[in-house]
PAMARKOL-957013 format. One line per 10 residues: their letters; for each residue x, y, z negated of N, C-alpha, C, CB. Coordinates in steps of 0.02 Angstrom, whole numbers, plus 50000, padded with zeros to 5 digits. Atoms other than C-alpha are relative to their C-alpha. Glycine has a CB too. Example, Ala and Ser with C-alpha at 12.3 -4.5 7.8 and 13.67 -1.06 7.14 Angstrom:
% residues 2
AS	50045/49941/50000/50615/49775/49610/50045/50060/50000/49950/50001/49938 ~ 49958/49941/50003/50684/49947/49643/49961/50055/49963/50020/50023/50071 $
This chain:
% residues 266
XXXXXXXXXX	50033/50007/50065/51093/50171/48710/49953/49940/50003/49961/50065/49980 ~ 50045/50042/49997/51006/50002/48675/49949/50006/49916/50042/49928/50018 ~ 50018/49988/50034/50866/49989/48562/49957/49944/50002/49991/50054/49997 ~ 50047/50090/49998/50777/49817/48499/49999/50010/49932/50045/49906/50032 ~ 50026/49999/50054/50684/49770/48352/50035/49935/49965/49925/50003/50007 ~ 49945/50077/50031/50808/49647/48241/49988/49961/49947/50072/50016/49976 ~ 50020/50030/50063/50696/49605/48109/49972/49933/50031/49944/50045/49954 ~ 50018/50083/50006/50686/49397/48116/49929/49974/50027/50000/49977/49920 ~ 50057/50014/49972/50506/49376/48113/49953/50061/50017/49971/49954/49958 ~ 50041/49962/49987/50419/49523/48184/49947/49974/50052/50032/50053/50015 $
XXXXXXXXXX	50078/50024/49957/50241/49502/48260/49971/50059/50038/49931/49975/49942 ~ 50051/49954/49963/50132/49584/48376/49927/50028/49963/49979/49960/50064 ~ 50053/49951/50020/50021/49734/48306/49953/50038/50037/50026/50039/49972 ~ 50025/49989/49938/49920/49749/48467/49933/50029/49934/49994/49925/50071 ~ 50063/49981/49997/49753/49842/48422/49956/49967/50051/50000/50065/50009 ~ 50044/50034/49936/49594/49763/48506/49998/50033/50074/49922/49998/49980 ~ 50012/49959/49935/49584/49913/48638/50060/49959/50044/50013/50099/49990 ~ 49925/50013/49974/49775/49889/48659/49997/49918/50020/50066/50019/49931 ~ 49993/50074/49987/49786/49692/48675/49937/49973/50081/49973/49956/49908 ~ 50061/49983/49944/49622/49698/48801/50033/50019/50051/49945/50058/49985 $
XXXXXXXXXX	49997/49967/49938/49696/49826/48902/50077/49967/50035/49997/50092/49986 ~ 49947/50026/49966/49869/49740/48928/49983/49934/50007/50062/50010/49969 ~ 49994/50084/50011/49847/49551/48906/49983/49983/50091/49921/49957/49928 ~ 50013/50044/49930/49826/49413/49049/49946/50010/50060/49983/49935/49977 ~ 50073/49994/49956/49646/49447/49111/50018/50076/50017/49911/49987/49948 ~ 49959/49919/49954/49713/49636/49132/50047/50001/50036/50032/50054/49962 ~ 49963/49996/49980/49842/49603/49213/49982/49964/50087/50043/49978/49950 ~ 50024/50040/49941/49756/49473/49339/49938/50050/50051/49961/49922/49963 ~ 50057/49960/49941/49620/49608/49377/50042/50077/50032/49907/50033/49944 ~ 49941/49994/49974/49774/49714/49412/50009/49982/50091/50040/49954/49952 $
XXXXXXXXXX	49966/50036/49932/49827/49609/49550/49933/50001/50041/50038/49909/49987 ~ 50073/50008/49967/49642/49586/49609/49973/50089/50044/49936/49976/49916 ~ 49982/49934/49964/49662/49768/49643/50037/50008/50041/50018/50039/49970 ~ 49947/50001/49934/49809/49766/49728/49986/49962/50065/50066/49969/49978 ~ 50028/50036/49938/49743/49630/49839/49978/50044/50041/49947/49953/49989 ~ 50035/49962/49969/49643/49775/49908/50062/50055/50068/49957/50041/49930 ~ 49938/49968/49994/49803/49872/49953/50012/49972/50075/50059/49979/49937 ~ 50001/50032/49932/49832/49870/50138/50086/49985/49989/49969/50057/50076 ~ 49929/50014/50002/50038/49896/50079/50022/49956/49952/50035/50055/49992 ~ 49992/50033/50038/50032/49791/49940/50049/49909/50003/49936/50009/49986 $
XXXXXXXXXX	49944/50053/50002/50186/49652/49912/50019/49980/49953/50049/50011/50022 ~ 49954/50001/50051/50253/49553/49772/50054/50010/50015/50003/49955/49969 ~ 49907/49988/50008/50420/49611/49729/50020/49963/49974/50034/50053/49966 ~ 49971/50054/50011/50549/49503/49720/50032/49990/49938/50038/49992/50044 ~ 49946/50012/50042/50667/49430/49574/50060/49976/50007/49986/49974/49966 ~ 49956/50021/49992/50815/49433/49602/50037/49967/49945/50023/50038/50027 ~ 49952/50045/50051/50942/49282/49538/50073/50038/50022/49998/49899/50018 ~ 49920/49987/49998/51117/49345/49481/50047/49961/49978/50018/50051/49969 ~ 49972/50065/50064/51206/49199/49455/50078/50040/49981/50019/49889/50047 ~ 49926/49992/50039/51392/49281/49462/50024/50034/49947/50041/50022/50035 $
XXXXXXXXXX	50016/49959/50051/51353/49423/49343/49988/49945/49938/49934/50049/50021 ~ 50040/50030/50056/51252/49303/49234/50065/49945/49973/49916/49958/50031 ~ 49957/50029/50005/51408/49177/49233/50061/50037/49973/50003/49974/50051 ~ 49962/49954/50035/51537/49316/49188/49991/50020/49923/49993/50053/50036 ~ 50035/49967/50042/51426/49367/49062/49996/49951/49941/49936/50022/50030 ~ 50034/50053/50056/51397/49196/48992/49945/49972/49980/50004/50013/49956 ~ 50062/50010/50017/51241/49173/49017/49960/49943/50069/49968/50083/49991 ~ 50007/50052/49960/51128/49039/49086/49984/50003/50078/49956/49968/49971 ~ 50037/49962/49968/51036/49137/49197/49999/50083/50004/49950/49979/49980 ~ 50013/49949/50005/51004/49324/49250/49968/50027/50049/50041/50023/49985 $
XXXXXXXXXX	50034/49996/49939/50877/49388/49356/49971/50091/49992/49931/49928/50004 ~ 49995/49940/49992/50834/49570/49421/49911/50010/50028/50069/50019/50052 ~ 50037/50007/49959/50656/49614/49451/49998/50063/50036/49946/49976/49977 ~ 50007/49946/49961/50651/49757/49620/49949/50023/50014/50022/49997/50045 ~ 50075/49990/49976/50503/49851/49618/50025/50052/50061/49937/50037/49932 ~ 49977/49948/49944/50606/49970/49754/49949/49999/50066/50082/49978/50026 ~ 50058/50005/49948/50477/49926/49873/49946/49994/50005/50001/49971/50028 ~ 50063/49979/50039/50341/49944/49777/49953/50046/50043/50021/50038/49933 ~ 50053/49959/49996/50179/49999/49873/50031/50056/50047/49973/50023/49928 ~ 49953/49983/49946/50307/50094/49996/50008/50056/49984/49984/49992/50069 $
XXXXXXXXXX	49973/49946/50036/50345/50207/49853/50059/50006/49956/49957/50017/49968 ~ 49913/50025/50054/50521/50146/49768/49993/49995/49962/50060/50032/49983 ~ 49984/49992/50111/50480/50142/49592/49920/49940/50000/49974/50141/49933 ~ 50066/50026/50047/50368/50038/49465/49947/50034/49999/50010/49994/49932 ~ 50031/49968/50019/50282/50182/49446/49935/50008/50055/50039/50049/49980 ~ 50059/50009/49949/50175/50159/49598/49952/49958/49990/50018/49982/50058 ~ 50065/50035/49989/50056/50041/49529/49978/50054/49918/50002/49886/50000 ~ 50056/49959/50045/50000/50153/49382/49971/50057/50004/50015/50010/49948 ~ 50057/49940/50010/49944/50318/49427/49958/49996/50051/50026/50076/50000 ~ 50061/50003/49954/49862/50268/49581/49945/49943/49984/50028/49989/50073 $
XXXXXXXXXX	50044/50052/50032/49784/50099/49496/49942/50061/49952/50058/49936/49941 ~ 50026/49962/50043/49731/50243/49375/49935/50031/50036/50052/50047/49975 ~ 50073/49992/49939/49627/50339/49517/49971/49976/50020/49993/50013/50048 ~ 50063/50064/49980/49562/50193/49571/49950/50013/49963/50017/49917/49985 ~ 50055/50017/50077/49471/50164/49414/49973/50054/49997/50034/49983/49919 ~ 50033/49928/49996/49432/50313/49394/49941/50043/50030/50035/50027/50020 ~ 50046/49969/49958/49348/50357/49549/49941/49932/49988/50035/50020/50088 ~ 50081/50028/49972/49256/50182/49548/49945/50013/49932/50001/49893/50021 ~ 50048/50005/50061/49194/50207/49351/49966/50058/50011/50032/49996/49926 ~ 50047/49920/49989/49125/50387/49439/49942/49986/50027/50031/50061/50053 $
XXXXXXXXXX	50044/50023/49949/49048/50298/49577/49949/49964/49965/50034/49959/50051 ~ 50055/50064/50039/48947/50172/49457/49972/50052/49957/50040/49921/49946 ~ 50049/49959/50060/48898/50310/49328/49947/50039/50067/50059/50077/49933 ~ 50049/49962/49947/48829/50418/49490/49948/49956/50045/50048/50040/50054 ~ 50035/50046/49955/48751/50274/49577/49947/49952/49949/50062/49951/50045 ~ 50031/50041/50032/48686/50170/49444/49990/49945/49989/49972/50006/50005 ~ 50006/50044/50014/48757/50033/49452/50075/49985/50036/49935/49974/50011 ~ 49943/50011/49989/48920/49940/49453/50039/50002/50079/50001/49946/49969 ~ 49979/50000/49953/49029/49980/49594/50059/49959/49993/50002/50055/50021 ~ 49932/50026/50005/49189/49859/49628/50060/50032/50061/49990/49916/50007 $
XXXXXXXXXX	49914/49981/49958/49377/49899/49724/49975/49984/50064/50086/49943/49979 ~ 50011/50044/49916/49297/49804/49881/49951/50072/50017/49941/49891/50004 ~ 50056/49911/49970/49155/49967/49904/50051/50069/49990/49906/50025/49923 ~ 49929/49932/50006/49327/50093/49889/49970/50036/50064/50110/49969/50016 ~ 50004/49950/49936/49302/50158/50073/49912/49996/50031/50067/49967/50070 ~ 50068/50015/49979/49110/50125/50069/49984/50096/50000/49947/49936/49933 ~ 50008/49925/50008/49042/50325/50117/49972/50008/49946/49965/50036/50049 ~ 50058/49981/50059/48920/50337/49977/50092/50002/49940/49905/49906/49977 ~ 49944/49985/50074/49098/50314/49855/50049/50044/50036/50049/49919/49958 ~ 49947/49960/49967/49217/50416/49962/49942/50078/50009/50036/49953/50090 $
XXXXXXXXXX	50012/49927/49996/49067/50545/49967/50016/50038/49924/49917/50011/50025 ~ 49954/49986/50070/49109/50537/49769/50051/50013/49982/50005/49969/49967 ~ 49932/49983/50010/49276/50538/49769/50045/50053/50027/50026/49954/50013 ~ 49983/49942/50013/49286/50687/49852/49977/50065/49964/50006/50008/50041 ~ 50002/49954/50039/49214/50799/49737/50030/50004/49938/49951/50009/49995 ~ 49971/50021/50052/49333/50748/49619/50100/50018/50007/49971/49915/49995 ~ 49951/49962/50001/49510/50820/49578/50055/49957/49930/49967/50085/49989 ~ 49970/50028/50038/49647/50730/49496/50059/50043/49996/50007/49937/50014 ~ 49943/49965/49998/49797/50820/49420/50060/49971/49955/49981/50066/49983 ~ 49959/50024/50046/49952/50773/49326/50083/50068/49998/50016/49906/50029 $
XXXXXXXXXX	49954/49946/49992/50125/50850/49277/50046/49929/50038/50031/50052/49918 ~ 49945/50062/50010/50292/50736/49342/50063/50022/50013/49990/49937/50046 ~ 49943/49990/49970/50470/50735/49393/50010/49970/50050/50044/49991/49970 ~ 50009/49997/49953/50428/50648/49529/49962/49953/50019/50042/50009/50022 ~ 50037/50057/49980/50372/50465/49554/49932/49999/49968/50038/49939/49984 ~ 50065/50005/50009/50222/50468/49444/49945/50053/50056/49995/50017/49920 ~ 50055/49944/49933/50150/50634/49546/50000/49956/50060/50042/50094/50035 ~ 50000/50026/49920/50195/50530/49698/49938/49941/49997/50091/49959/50029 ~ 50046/50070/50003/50077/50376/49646/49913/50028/49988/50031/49941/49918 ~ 50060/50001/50016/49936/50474/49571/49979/50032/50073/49982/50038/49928 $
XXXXXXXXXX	50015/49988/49928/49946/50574/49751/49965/49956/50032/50051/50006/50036 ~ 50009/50060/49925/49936/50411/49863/49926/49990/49964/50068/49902/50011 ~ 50056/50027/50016/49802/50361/49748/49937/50031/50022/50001/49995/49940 ~ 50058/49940/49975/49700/50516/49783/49998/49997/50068/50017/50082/49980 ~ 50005/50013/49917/49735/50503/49960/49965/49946/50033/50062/49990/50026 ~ 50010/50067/49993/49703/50318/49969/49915/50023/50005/50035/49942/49932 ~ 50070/49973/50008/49508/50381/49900/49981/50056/50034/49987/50014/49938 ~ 50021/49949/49979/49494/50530/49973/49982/50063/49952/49954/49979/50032 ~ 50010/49934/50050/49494/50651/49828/50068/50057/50008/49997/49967/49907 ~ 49962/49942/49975/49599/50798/49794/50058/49986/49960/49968/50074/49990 $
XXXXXXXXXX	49923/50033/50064/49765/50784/49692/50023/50084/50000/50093/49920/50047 ~ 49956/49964/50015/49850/50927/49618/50062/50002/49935/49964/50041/50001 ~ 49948/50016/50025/50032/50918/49571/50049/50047/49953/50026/49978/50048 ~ 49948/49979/50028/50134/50990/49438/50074/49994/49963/49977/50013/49982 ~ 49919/50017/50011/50322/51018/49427/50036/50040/49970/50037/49994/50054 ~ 49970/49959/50013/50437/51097/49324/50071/50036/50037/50002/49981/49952 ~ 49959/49986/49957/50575/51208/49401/50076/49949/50018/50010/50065/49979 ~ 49959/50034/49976/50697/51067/49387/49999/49924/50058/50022/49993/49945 ~ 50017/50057/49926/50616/50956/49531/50003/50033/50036/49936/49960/50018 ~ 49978/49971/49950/50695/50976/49670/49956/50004/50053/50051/49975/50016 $
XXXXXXXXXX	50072/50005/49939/50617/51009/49855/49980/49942/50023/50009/50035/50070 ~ 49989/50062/49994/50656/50847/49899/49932/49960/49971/50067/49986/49963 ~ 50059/50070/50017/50533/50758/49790/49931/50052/49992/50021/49939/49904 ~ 50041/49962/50005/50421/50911/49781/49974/49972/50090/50028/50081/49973 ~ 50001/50036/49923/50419/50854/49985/49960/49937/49999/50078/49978/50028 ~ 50011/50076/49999/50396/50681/49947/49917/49974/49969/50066/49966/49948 ~ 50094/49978/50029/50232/50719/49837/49944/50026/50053/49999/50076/49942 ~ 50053/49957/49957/50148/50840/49955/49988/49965/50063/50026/50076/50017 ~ 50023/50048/49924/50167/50710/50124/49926/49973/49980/50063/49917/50021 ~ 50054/50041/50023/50013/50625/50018/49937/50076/50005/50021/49956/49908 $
XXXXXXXXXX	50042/49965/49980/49917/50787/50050/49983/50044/49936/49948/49961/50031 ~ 50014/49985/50054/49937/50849/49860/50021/50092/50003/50039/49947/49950 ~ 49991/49941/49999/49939/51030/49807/50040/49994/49949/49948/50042/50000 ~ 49944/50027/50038/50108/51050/49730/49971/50082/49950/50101/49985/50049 ~ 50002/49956/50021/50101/51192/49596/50086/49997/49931/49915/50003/49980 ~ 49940/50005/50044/50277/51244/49510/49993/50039/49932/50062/50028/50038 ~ 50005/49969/50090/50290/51295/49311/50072/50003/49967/49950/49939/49941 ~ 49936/49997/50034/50441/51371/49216/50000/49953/49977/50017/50046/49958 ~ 49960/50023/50081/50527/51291/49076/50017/49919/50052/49922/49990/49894 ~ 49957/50072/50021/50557/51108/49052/49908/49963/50016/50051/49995/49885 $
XXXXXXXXXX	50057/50043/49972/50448/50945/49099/49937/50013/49961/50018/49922/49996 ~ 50043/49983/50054/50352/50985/48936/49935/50041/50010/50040/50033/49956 ~ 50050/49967/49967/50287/51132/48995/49956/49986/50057/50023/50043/50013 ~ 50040/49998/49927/50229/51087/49159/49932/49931/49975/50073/49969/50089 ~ 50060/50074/50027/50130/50945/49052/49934/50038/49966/50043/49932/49920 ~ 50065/49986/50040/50045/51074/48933/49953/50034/50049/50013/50048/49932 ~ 50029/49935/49943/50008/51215/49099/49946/49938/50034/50080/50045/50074 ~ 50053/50056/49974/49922/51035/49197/49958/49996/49938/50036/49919/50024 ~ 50058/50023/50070/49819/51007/49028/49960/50083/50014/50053/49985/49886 ~ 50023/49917/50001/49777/51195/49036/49949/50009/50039/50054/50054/50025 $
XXXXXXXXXX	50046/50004/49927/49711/51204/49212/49974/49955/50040/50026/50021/50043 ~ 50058/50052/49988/49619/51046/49230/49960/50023/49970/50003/49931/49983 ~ 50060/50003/50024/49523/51055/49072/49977/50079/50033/49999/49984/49913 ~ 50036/49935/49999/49492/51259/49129/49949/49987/50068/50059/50071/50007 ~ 50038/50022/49918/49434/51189/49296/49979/49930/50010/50055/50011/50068 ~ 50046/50077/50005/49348/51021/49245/50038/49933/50056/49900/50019/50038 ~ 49977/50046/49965/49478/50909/49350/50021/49959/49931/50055/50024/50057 ~ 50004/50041/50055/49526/50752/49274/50080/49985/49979/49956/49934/50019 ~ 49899/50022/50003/49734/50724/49214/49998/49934/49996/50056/50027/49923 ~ 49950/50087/49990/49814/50548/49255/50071/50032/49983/50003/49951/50105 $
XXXXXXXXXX	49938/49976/50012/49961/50587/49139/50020/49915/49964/50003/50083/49945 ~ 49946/50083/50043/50092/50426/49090/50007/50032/49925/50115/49979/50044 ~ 49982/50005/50070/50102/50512/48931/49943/50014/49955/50054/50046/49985 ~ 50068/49985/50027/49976/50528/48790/50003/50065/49960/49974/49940/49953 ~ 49987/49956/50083/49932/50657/48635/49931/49963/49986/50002/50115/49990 ~ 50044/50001/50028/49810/50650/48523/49918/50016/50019/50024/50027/49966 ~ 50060/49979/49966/49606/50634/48601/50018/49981/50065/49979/50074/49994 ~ 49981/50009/49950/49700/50585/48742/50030/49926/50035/50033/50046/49996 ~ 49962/50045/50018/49741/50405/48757/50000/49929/50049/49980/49991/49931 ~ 50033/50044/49971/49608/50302/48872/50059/49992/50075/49913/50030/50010 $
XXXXXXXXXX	49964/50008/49944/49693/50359/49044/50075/49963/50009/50003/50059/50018 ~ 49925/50024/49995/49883/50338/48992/49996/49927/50015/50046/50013/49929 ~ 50009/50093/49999/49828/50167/48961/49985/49961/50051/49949/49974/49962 ~ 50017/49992/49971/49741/50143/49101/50062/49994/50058/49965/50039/49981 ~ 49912/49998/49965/49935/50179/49198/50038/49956/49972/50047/50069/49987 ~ 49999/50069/50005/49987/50059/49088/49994/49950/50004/49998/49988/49989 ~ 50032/50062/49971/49895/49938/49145/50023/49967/50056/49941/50011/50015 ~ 49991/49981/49931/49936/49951/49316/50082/49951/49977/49996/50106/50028 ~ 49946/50029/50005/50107/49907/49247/50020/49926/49984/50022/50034/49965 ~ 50013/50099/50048/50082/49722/49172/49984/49965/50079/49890/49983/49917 $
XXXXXXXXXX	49992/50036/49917/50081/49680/49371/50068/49972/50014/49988/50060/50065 ~ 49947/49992/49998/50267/49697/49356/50032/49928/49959/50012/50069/49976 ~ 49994/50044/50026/50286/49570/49216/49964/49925/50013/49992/50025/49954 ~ 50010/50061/49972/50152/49446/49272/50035/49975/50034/49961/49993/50025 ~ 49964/50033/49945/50227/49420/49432/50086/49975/49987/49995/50054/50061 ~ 49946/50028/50002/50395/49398/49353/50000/49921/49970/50039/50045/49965 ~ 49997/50063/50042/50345/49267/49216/49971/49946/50057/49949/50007/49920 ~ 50024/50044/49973/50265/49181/49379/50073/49962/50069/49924/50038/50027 ~ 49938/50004/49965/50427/49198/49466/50045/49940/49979/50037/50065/49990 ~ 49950/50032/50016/50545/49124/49354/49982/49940/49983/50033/50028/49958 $
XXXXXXXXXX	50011/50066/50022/50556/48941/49316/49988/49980/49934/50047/49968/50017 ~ 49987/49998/50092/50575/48956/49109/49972/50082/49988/50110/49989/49967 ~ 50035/49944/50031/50496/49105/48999/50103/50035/49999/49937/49975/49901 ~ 49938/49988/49994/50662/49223/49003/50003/50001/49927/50024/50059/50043 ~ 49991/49991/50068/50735/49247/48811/50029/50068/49978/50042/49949/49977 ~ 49963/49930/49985/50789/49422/48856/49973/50024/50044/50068/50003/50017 ~ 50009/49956/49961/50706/49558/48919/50024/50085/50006/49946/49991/49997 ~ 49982/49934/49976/50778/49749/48972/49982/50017/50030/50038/50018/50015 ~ 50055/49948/49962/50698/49895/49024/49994/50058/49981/49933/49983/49998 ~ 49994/49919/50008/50700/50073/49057/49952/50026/49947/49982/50040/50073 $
XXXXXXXXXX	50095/49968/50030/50556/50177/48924/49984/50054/50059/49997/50060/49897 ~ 50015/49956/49962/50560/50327/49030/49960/50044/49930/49959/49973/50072 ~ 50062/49970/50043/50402/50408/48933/49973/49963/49946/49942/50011/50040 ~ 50063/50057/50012/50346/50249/48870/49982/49958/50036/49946/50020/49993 ~ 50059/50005/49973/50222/50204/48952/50040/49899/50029/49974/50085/50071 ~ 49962/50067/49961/50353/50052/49057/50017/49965/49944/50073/50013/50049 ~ 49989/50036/50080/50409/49988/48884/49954/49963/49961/50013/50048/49950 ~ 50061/50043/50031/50259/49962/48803/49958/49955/50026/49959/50033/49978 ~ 50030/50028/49960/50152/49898/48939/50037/49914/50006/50002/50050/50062 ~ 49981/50069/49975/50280/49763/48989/49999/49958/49908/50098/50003/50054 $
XXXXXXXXXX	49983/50016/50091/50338/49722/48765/49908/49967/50003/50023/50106/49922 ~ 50096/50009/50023/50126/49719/48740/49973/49922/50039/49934/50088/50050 ~ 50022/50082/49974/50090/49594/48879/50030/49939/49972/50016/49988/50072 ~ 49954/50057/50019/50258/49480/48828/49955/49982/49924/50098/50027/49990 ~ 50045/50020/50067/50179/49475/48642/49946/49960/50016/49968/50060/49961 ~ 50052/50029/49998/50009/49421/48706/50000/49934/50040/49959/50044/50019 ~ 50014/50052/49958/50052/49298/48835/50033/49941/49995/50006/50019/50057 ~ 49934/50032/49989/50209/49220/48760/49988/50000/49909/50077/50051/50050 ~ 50004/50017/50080/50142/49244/48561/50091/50013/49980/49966/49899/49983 ~ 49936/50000/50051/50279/49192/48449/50077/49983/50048/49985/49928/49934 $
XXXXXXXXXX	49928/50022/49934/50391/49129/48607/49996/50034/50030/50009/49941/50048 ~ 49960/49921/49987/50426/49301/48656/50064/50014/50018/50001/50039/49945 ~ 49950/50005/49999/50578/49360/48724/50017/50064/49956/50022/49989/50062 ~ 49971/49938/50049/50707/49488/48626/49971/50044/50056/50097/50009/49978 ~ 50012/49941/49936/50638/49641/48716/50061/50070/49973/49890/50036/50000 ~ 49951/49956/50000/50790/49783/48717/49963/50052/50074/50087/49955/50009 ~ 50010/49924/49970/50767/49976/48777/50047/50012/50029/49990/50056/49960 ~ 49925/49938/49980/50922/50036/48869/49971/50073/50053/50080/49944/50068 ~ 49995/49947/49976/50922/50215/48908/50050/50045/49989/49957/50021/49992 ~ 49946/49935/50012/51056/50375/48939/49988/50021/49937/49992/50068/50050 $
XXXXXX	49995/49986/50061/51102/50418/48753/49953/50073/49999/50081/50003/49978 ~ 50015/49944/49992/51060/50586/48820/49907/50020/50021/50053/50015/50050 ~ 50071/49970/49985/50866/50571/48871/49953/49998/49957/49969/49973/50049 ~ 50027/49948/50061/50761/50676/48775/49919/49968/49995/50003/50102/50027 ~ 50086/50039/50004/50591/50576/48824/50003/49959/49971/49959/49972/50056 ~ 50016/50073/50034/50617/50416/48745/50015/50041/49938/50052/49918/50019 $
């Protein structure tokens, strides 16, 4: 199923929050984070010329976040970028005064960051990122899964030291039961998806994501004229679409959605 916007001249309807939180200078303090990252690597772009030549096209390039943070997915720079932030905007309200990414393993913020409890729902890679993140700080992480995650990545979560907790039904549920038993127990949710009152954090994981796109547009030699990309939830869609608008204006590329006809999140 592809899905792109085909109207001629459409423009970017970024909100100030929104345009702020993705654009260039977000994206660069992004990376300024990652710098911190003892596993931290750009991922590569791959060139496909024989594909791209079959295809007809001038060019075609692949970007692999598979080695991403030494967690396979994109999704490793937003829920743990998310904890980051998180813990240091705790550390500066409790201390009194701005803390930065470089004071992360300073004791006075690691004595903060463990009284602090991050939870989310996932199917697998996001729980795995907001984990490391919590680990990375030293806080607590607790993970929720619905019964169709397997042990496998229920495994793959808990190596990070997280408390896995399983919930009937469907991903849905295991999103409203994590909303449930944070707010009942004052922990904080790092969820990729939003509702309503709920909007700062997602974003926040978004953010994290516009690492993915910088480093490509720094990659390639020409702005590409075509971009594709999973939504998943969101959250990967908009993030990368939001930055291209702001950094690339009216010379933007077509941005196209492809996803399984069949998935029920996008």
């Amino acid at each position: 199923m592809f899905l792109t916007n085909n109207h001629p001249d459409y423009r970017a309807q970024l909100d100030p929050v929104d345009a702020e939180t993705l654009g260039i200078a977000a994206a660069r303090e992004v990376e300024r984070f990652l710098g911190h990252r003892d596993n931290h690597a750009e991922t590569p772009l791959h060139s496909v010329p024989g594909l791209a030549a079959e295809l007809g096209l001038a060019s075609l390039h692949i970007k692999d976040e598979g080695q991403r943070l030494g967690l396979g997915s994109f999704k490793a720079l937003g829920g743990s970028y998310a904890v980051i932030r998180l813990v240091l905007e705790e550390a500066s309200r409790r201390l009194g005064r701005t803390v930065d990414v470089g004071e992360l393993h300073d004791a006075a913020v690691k004595a903060i960051a463990a009284t602090m409890t991050f939870a989310c729902a996932t199917d697998g890679n996001h729980g795995r990122s907001v984990a490391q993140g919590a680990a990375l700080v030293g806080a607590r992480s607790v993970i929720f899964v619905h019964g169709g995650v397997s042990d496998r990545r229920v495994a793959a979560i808990a190596r990070f030291g997280a408390e896995m907790v399983r919930v009937e039904g469907t991903y849905d549920d295991s999103v409203i039961e994590a909303a449930r038993v944070a707010n009942e127990k004052g922990w904080t949710i790092v969820s990729d998806t939003s509702w309503p009152g709920y909007e700062r954090i997602p974003l926040l994981v978004m953010q994290g994501y516009t690492a993915i796109v910088h480093e490509a547009l720094r990659q390639l030699a020409d702005p590409p004229t075509h971009v594709f990309v999973q939504a998943g939830v969101g959250g990967v869609a908009a993030a990368i679409a939001g930055y291209l608008a702001l950094a690339l204006g009216d010379n933007r590329p077509r941005f196209v959605v492809v996803e399984p006809a069949r998935a029920a999140c996008l």
